[in-house]
C-alpha positions in Angstrom: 126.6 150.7 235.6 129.7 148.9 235.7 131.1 147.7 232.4 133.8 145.0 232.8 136.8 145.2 231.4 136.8 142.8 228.9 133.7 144.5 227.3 135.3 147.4 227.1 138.8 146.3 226.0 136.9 145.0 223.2 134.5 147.6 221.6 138.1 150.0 221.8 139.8 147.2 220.0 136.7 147.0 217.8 136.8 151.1 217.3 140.7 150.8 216.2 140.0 148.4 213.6 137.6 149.9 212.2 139.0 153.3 212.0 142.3 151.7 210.6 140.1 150.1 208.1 138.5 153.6 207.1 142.4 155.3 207.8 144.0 152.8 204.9 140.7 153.0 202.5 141.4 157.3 202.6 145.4 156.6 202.0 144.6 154.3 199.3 142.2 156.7 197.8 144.6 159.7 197.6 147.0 157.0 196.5 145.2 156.4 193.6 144.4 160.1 192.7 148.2 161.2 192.9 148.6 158.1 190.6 146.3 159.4 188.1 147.0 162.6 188.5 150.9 161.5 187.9 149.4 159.3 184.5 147.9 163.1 183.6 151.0 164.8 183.6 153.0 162.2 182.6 150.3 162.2 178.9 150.5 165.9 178.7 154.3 166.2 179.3 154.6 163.8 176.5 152.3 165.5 173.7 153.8 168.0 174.7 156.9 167.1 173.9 158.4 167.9 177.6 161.0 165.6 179.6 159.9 163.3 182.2 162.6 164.9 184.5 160.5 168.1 184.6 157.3 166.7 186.3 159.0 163.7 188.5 161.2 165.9 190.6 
């Protein structure tokens, strides 16, 4: 069967946004983690007693 072009020029334009929707959703999760992984260290450093210097090179 022949598909025309414009069909399928639109379910791969379709596919892109949607796996750039999924992409940004995984960055921004990992984003997020570091973050609160950074807020970890950042609480322990401090009771601690450690410098900041130590665990934001």
């Amino acid at each position: 069967m022949n598909v025309p072009t414009s069909i399928k020029t639109n379910k791969v334009a379709a596919q892109v946004v949607k796996t750039t929707a999924i992409t940004e959703n995984h960055y921004e999760n990992i984003s997020n983690s570091v973050s609160t992984f950074n807020q970890l260290l950042a609480n322990i450093s401090n009771k601690l007693g450690l410098s900041k210097a130590i665990y934001q090179k």
